[in-house]
Backbone bond lengths (Angstrom), bond angles and torsions (degrees), N, CA, C in turn:
res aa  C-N    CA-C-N  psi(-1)  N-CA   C-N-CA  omega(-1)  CA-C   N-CA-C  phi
1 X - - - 1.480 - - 1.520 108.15 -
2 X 1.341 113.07 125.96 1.665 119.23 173.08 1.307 128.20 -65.20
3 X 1.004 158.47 127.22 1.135 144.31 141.21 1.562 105.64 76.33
4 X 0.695 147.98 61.91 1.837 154.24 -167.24 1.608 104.26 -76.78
5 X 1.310 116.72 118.58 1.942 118.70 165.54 1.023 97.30 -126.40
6 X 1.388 86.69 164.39 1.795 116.87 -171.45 1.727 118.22 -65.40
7 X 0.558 109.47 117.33 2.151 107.28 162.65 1.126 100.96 -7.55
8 X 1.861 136.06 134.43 1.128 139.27 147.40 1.692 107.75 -63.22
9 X 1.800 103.32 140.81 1.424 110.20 -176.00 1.789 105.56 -67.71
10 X 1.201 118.94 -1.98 1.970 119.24 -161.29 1.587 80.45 -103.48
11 X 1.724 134.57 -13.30 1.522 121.49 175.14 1.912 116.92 -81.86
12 X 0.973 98.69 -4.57 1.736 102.73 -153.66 2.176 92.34 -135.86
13 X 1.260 120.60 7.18 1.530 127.09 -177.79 1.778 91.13 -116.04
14 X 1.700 92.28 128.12 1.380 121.43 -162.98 1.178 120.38 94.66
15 X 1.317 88.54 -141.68 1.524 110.50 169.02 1.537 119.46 -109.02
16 X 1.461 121.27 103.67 1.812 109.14 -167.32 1.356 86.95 -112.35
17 X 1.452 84.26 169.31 1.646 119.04 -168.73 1.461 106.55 -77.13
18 X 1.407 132.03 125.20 1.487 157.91 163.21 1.812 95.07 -11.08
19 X 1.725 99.00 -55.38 1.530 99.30 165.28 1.628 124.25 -40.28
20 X 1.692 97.49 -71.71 1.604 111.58 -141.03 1.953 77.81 -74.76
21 X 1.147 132.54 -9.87 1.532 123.77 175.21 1.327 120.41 -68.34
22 X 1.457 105.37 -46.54 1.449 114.86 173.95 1.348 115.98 -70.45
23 X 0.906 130.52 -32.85 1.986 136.09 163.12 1.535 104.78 -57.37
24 X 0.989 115.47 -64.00 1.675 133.51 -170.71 2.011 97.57 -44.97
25 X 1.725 103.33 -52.37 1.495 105.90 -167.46 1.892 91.73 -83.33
26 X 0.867 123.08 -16.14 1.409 118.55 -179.45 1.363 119.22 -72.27
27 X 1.899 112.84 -46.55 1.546 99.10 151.57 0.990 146.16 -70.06
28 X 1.674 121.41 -6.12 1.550 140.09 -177.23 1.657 87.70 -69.41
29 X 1.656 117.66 -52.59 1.556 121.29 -161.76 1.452 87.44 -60.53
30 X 1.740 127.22 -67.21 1.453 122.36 -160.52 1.384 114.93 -29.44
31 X 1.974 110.10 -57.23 1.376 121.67 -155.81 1.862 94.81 -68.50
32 X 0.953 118.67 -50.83 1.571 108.20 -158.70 1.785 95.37 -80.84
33 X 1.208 133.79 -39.36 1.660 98.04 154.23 1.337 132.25 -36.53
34 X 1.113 104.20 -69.97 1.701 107.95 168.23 1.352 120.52 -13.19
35 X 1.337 103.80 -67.95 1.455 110.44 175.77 1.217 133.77 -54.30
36 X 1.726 108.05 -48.61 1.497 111.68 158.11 1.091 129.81 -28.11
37 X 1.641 98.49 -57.17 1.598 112.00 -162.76 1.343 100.03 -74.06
38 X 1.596 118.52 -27.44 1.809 95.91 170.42 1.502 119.38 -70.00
39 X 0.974 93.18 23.56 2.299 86.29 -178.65 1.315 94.63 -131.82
40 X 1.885 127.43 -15.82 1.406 103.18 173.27 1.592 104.95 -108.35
41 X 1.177 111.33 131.47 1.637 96.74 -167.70 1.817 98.60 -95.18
42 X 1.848 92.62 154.09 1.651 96.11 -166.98 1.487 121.22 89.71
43 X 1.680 111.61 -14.66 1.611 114.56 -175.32 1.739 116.19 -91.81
44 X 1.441 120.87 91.66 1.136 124.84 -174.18 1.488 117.97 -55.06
45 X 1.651 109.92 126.00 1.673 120.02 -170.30 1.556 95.01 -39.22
46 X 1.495 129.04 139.31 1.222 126.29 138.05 1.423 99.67 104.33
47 X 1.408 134.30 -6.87 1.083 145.25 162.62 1.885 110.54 -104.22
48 X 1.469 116.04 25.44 1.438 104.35 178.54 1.823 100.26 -105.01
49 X 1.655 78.09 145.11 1.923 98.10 177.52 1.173 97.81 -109.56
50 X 1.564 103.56 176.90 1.665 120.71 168.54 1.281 101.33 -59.86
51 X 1.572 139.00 -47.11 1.061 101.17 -172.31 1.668 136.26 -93.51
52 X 1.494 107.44 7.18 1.464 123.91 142.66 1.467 119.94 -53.76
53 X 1.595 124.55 -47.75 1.639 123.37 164.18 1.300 106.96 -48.90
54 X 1.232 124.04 -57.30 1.390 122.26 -157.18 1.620 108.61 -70.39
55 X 1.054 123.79 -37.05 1.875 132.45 175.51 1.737 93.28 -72.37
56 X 1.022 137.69 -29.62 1.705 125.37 165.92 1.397 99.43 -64.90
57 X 1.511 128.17 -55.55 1.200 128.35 -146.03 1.685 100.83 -70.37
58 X 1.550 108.55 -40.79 1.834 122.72 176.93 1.505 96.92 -61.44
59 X 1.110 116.69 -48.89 1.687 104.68 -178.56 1.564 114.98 -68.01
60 X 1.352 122.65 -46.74 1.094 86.04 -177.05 1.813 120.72 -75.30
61 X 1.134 92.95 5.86 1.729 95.42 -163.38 1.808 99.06 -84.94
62 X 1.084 105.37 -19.83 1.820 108.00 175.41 1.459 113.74 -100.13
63 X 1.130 120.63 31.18 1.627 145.61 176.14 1.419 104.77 -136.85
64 X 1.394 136.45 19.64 1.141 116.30 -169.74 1.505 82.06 -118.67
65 X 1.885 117.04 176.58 1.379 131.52 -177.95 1.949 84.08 -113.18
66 X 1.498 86.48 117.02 1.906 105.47 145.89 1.173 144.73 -52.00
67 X 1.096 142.62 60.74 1.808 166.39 -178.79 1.365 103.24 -54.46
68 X 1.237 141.51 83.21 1.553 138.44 145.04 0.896 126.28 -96.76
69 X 1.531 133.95 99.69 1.455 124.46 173.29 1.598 94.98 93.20
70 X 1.192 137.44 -6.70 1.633 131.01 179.27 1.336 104.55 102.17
71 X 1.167 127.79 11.17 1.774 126.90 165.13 1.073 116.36 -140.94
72 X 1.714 96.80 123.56 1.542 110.99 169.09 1.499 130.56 -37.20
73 X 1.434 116.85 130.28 1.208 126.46 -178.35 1.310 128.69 -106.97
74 X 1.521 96.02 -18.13 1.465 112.30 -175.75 1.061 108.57 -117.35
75 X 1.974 114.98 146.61 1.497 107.90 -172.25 2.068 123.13 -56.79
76 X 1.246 113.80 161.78 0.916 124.58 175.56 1.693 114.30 -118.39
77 X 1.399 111.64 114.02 1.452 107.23 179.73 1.595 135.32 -91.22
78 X 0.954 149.65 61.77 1.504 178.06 -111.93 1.391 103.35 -101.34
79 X 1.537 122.92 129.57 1.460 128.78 148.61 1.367 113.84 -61.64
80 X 1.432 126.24 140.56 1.656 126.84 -171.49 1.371 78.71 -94.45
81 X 1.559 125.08 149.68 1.048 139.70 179.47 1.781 90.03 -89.53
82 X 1.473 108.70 -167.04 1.404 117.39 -176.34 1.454 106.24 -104.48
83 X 1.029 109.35 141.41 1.609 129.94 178.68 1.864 104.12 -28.78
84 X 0.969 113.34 151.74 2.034 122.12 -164.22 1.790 100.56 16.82
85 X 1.627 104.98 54.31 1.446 86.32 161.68 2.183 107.60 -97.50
86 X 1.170 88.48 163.01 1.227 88.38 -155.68 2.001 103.71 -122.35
87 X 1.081 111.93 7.13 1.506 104.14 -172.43 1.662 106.78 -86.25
88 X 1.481 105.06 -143.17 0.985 108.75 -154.85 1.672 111.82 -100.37
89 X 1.637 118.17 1.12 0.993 127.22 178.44 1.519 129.57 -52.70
90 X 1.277 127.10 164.47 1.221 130.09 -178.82 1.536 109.26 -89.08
91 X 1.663 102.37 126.77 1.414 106.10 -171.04 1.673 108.86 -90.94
92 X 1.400 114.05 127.69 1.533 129.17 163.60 2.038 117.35 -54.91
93 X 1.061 96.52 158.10 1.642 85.17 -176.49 1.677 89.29 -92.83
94 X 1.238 145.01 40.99 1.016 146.78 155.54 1.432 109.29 -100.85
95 X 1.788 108.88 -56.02 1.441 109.69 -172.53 2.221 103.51 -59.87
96 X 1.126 107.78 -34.64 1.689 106.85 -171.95 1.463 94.95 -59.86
97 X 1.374 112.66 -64.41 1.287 127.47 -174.37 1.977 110.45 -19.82
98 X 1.455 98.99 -64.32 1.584 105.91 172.74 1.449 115.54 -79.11
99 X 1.104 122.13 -12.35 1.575 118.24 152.41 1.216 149.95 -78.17
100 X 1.575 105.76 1.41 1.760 120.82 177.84 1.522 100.52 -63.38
101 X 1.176 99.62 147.43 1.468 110.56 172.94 1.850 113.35 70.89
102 X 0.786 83.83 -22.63 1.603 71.91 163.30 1.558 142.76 -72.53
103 X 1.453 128.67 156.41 1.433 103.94 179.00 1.152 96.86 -109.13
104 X 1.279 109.35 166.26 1.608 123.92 -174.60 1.696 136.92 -59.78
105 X 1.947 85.11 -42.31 1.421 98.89 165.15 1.463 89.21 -159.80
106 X 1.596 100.49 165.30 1.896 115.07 157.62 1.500 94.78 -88.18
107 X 1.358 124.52 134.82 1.449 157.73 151.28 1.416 119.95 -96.05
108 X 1.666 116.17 105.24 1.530 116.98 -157.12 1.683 85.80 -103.43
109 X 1.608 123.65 124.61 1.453 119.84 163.29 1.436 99.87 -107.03
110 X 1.273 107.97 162.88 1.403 125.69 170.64 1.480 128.85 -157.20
111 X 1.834 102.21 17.64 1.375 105.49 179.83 1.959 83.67 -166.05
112 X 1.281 96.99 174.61 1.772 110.09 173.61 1.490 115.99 -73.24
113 X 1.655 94.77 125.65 1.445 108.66 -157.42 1.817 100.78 -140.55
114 X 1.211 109.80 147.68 1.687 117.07 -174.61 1.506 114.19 -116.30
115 X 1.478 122.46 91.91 0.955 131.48 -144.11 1.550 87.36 -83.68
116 X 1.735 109.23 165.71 1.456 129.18 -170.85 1.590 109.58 -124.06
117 X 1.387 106.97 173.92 1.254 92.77 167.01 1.237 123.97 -74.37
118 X 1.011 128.61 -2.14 1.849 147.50 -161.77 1.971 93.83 -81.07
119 X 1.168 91.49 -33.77 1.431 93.12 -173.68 1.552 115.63 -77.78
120 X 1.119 124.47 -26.11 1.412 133.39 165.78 1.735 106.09 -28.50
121 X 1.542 101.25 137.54 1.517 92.68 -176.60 1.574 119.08 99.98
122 X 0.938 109.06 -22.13 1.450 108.29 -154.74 1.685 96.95 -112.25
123 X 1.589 116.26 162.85 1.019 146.32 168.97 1.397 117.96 -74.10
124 X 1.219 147.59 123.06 1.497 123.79 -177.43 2.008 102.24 -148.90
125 X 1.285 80.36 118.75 1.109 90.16 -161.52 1.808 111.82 -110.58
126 X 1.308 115.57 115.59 1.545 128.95 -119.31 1.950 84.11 -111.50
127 X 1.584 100.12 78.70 1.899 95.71 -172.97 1.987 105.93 -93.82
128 X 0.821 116.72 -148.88 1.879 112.95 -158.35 1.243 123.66 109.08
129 X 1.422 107.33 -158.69 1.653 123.39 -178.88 1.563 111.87 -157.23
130 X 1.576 103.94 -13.54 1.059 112.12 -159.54 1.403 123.51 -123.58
131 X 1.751 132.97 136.44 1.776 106.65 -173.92 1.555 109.65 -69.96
132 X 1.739 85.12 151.41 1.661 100.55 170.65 1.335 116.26 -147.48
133 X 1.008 129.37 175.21 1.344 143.07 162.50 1.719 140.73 -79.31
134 X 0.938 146.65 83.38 1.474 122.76 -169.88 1.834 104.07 -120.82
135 X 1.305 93.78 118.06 1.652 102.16 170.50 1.158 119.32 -73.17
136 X 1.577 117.45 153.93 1.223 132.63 179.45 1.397 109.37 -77.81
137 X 2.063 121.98 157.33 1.288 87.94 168.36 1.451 119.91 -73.42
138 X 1.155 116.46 -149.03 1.410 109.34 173.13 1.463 98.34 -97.54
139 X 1.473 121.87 157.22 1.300 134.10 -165.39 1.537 110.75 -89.72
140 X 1.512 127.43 -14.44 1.275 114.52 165.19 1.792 126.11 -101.95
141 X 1.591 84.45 16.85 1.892 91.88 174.49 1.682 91.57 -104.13
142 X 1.424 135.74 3.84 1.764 128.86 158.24 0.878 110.01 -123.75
143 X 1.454 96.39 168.50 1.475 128.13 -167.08 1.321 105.13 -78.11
144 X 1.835 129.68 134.07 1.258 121.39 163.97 1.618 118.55 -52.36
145 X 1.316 95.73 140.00 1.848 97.18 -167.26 1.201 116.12 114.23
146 X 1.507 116.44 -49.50 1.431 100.41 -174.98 0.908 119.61 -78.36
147 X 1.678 113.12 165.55 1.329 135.52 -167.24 1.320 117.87 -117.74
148 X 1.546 113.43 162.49 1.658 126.82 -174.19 1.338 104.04 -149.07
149 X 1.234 124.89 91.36 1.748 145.64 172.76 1.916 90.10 -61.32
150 X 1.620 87.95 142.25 1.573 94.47 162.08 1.425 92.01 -141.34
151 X 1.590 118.53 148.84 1.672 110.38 151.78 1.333 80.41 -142.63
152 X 1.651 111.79 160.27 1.718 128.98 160.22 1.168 109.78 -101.52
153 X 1.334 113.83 155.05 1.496 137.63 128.57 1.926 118.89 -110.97
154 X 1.112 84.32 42.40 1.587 80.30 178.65 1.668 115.35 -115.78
155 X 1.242 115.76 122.63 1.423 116.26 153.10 1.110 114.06 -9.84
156 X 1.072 119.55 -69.94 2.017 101.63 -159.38 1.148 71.11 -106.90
157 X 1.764 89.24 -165.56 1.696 127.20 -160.52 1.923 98.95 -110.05
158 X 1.001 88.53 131.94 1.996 135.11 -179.57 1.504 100.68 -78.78
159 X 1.059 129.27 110.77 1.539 129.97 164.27 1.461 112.04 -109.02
160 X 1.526 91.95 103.63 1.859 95.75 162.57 1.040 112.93 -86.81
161 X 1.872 121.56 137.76 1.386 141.02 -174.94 1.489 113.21 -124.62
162 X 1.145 113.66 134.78 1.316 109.41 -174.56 1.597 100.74 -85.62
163 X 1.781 125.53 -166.39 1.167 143.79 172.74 1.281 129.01 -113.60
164 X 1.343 125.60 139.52 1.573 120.87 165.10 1.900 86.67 66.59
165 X 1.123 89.33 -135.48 1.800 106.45 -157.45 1.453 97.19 -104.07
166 X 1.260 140.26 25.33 1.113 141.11 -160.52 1.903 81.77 -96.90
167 X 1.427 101.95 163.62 1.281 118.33 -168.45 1.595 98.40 -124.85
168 X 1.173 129.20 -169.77 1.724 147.97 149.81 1.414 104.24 -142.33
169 X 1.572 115.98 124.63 1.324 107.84 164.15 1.235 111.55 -128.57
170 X 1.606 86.98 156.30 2.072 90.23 -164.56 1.515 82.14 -139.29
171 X 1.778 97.55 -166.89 1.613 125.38 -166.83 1.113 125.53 34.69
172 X 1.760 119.74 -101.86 1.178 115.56 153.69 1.376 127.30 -128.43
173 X 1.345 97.75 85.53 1.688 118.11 -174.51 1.511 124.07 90.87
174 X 1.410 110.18 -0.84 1.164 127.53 -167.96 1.257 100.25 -65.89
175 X 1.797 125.63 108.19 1.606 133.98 141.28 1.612 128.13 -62.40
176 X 1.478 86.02 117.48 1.267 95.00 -176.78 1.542 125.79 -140.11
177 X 1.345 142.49 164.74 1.799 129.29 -157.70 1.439 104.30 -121.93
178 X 1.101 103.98 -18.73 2.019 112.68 167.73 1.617 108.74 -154.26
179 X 1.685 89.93 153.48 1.453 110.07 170.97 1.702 114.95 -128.66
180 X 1.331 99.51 140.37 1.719 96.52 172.45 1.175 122.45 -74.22
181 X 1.184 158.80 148.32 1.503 159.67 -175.05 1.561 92.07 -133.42
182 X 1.022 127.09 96.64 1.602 133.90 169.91 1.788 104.46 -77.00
183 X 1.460 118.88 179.56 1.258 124.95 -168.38 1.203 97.29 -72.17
184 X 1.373 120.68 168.80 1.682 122.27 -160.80 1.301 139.34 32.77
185 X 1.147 97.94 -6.95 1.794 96.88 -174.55 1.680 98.43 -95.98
186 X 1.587 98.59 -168.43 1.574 111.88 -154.00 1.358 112.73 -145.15
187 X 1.115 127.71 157.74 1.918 133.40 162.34 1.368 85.68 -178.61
188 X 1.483 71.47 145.31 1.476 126.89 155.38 1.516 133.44 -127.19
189 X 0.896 112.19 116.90 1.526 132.44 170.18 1.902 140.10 -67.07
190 X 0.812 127.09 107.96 1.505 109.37 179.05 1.833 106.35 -97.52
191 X 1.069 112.13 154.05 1.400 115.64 -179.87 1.839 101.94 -91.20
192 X 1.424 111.45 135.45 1.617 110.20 160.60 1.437 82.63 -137.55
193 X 1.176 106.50 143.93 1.608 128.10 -173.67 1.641 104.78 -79.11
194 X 1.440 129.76 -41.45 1.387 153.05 -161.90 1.973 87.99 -65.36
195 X 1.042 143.56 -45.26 1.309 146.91 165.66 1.435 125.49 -121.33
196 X 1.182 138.76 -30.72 1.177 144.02 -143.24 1.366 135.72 134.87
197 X 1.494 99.39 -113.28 1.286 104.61 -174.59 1.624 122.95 -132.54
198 X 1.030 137.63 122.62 1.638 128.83 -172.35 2.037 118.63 -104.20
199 X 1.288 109.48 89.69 1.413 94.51 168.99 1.674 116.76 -31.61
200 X 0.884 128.37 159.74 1.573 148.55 -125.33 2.143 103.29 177.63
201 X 1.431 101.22 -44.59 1.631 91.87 -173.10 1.324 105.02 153.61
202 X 1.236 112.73 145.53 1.524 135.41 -155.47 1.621 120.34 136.81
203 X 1.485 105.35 160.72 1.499 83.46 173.31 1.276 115.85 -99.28
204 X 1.486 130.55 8.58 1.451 122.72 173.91 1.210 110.31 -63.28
205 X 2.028 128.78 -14.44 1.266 110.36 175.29 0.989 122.70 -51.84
206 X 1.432 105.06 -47.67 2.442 131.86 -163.64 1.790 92.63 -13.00
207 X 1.606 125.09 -57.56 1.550 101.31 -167.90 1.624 120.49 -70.53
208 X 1.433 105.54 7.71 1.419 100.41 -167.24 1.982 93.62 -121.43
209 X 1.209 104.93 24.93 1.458 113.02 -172.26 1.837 109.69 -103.88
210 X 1.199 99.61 130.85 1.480 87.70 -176.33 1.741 127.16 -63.17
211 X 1.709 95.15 -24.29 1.392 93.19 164.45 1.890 122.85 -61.22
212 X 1.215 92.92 -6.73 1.608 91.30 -164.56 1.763 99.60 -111.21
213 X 1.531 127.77 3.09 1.102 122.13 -164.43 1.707 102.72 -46.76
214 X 1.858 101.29 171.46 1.159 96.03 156.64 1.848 85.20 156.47
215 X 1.388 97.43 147.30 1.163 120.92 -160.90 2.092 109.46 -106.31
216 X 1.071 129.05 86.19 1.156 129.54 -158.08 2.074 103.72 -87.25
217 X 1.718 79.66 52.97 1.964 61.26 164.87 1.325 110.82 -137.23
218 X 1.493 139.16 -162.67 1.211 134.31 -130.06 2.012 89.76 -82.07
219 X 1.155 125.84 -38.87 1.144 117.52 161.29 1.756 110.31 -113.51
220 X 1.673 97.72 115.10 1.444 91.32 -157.86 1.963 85.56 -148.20
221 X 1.321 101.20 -177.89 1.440 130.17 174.87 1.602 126.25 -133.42
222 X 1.383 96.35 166.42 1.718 110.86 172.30 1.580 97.44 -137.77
223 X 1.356 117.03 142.48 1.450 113.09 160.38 1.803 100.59 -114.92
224 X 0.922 137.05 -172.42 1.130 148.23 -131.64 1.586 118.15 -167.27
225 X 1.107 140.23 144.01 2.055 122.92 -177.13 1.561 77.26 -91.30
226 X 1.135 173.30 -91.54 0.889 162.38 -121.18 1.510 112.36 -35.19
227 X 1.433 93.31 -55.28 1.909 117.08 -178.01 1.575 106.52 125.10
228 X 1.413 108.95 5.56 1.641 97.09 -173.34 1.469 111.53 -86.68
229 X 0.703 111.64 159.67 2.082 109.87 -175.13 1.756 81.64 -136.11
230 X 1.461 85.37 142.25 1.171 122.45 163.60 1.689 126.52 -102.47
231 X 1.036 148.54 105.52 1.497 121.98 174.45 1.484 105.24 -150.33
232 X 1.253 108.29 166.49 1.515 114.16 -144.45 1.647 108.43 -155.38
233 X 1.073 135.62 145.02 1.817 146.89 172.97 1.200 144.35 -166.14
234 X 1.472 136.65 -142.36 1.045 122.22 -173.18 1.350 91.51 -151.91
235 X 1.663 118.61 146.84 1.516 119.21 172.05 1.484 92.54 -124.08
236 X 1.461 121.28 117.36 1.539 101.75 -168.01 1.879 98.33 -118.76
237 X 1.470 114.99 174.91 1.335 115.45 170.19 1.605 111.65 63.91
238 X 1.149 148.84 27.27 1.651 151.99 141.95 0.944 123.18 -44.84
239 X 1.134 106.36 138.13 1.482 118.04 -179.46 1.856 95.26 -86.95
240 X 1.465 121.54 136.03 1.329 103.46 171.06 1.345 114.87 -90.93
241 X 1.745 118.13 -161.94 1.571 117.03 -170.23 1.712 106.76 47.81
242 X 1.171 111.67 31.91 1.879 100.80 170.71 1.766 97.49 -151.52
243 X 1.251 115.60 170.99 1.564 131.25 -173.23 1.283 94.50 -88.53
244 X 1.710 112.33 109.94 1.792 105.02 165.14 1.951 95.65 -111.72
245 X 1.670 105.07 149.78 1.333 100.98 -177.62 1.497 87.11 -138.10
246 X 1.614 100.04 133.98 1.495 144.22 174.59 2.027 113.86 -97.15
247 X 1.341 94.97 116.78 1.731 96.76 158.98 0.994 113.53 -110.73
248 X 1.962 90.14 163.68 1.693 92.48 -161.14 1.615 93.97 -85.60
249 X 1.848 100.88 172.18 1.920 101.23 165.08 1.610 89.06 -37.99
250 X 1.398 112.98 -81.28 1.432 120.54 -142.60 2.004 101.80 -115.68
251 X 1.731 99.42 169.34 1.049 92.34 -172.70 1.940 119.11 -69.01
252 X 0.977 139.55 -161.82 1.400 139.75 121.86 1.302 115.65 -85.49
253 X 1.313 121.54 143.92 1.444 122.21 -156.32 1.649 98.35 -106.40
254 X 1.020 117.62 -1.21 1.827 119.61 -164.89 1.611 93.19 -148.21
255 X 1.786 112.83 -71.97 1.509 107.63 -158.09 1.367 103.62 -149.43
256 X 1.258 121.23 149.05 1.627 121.17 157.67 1.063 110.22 -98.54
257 X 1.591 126.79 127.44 1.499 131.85 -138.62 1.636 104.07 -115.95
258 X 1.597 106.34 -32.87 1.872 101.85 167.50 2.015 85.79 -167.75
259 X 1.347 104.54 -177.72 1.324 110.32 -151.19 1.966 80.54 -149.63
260 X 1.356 134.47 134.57 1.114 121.14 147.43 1.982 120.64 -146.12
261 X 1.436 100.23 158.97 1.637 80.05 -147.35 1.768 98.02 -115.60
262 X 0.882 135.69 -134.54 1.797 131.93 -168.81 1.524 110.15 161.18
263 X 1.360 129.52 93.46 1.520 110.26 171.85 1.730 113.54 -58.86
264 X 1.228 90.37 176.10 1.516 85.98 178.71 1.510 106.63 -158.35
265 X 1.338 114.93 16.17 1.690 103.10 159.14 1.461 120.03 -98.93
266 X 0.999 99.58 33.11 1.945 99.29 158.84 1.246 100.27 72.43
267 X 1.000 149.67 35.17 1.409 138.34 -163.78 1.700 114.55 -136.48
268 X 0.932 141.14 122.58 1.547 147.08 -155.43 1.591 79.65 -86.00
269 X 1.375 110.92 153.17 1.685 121.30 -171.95 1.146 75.41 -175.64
270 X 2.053 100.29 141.30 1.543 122.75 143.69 1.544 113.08 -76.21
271 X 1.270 114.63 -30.21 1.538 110.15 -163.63 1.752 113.05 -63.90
272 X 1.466 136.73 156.08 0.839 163.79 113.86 1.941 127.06 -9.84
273 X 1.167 104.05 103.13 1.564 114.19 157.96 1.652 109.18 -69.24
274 X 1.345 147.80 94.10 0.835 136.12 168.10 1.614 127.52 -94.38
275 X 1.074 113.22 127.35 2.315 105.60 -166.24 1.774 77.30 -68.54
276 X 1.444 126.78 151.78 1.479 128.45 162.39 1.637 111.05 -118.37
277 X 1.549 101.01 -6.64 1.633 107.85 167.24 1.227 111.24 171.67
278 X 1.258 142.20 173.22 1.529 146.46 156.79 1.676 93.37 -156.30
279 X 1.198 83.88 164.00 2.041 125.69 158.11 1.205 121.28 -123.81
280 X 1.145 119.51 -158.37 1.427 143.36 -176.29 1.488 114.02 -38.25
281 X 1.610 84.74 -67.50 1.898 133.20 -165.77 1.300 107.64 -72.18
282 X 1.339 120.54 -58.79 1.073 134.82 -166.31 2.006 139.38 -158.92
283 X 0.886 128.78 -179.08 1.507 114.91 -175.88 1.689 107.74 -155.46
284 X 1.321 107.09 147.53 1.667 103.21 -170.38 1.826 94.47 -116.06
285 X 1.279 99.01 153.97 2.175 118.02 -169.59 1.445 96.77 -116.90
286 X 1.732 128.50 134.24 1.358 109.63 163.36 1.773 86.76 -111.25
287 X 1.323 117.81 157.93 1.491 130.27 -176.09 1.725 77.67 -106.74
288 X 1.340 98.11 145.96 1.359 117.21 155.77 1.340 143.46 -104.03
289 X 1.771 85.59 -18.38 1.845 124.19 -168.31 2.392 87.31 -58.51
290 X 0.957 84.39 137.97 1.941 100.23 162.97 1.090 88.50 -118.33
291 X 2.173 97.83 169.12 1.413 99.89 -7.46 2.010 132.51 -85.38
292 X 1.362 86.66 175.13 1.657 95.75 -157.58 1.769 93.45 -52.83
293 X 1.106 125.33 106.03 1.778 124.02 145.57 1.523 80.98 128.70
294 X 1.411 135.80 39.79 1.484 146.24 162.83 1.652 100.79 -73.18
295 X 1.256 105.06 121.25 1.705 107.43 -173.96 1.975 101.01 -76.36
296 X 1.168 114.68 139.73 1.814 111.52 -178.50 1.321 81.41 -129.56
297 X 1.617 101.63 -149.18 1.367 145.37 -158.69 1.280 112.46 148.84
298 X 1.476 90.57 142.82 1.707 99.16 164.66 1.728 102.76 -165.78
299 X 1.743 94.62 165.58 0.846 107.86 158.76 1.459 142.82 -68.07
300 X 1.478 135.57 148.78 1.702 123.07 160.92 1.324 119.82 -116.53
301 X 1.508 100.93 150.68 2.082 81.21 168.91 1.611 96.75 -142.55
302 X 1.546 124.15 124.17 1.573 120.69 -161.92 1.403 88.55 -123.36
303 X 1.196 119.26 148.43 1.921 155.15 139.31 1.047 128.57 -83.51
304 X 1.590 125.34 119.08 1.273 112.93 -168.78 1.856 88.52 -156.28
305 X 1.388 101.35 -163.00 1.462 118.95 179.10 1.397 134.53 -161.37
């Protein structure tokens, strides 16, 4: 049978004839075989039983999505979109799957720019010659977690600034409202809404790293990841011919490795800076230079570990 339609409603209104009823219910039977038989494949029109209805009715019923309470229960099968697609489609746990770790986009700056939350995700890669500025977004327009990659290629140094009262904290615990990003180096950021922002990794941390401490003042230090410390000062106003003793900023944690010293009042002298001992803490100089109670100074610069 071709093409099968339904009974016209002007055949079956009133009163119809015993005939035109039985025609009328005969195409109602044609059309809904028809249909059957298109969902059971192999089922010849006019040969369908109940239990041909009922294997349509199981099929379509094991193709349907499960709704309890407003959440799906039953799987959902999804086209994976294409690798960095980016619209508005529904993502498969296949397409996420190949998208971990990735960033969203490369972002080329080259002048002072006020980043959004839109920017979250992204790579930003800080090119020029010249200093600038680029703000963070603000930390309560993102999501805790996200991230903001920086690396340079720029000549000078890049200062990221945060917003409002938002903080950055790095090393160890250190709050802070900008960081330099010099040429080649790197950070990354994670967003926590509760302050700001938390370095995570890069090397613009290294000065805020404990391997890298170090105190840059007139008697000051460097430590080193190695473990070597550097530190260095001034013992000024001595009387010479007597024991003057100098401590360091900080201790040596193992050894003081050499000690070396520098007058520094301009003055031509035969006498001798001699080290007469150190420790850890500290180390004592006898001057030899006369005459005896001649006021000096000098410099030191010690190695240790």
């Amino acid at each position: 049978m071709a093409n099968p339609t339904l009974p016209k409603q002007d055949d079956l209104v009133g009163n119809p004839t015993a005939g035109t009823f039985k025609t009328a219910l005969g195409q109602f039977f044609d059309y809904v075989s028809g249909l059957v038989a298109g969902m059971i494949p192999n089922t010849p029109v006019g040969n369908i039983t109940a239990t041909d209805v009922q294997s349509a009715i199981n099929e379509l019923d094991s193709k349907k999505v499960n709704v309890a309470g407003g959440t799906v229960t039953g799987d959902i099968n999804g086209v994976t979109a294409a690798q960095f697609d980016n619209s508005s489609r529904l993502a498969t746990t296949a397409f996420v799957q190949r998208a971990l770790g990735n960033s969203q986009a490369i972002y080329n700056l080259s002048a002072a720019t006020t980043l959004t939350a839109a920017d979250v995700g992204k790579t930003i890669v800080l090119n020029g010659s010249s200093t600038y500025t680029v703000k963070l977004p603000a930390a309560v327009t993102c999501a805790n977690g996200s991230n903001l990659e920086f690396c340079s290629t720029n000549g000078a140094s890049v200062t990221i600034q945060v917003q409002s009262t938002d903080s950055i904290v790095c090393g160890q615990g250190t709050y802070v409202t900008s960081m330099l990003v010099q040429g080649g180096d790197s950070l990354k950021l994670c967003c926590n809404t509760s302050y700001g922002w938390q370095v995570v990794a890069g090397s613009s941390e290294l000065p805020y790293s404990a391997l890298f401490g170090a105190s840059l003042a007139g008697n000051g230090f460097q430590k080193l990841p190695s473990g070597l410390i550097l530190q260095w000062g001034m013992i000024g106003a001595y009387q010479s011919q007597n024991n003057v003793t100098a401590s360091f900023p900080i201790a040596f944690p193992n050894e003081t490795l050499s000690i070396m010293t520098q007058r520094t009042d301009n003055v031509a002298s035969t006498g001798t800076v001699i080290i007469a001992g150190w420790t850890k803490t500290s180390f004592t100089i006898y001057d030899t230079a006369g005459p005896a109670g001649d006021q000096n100074a000098i410099f030191w610069f010690a190695i240790g570990h």
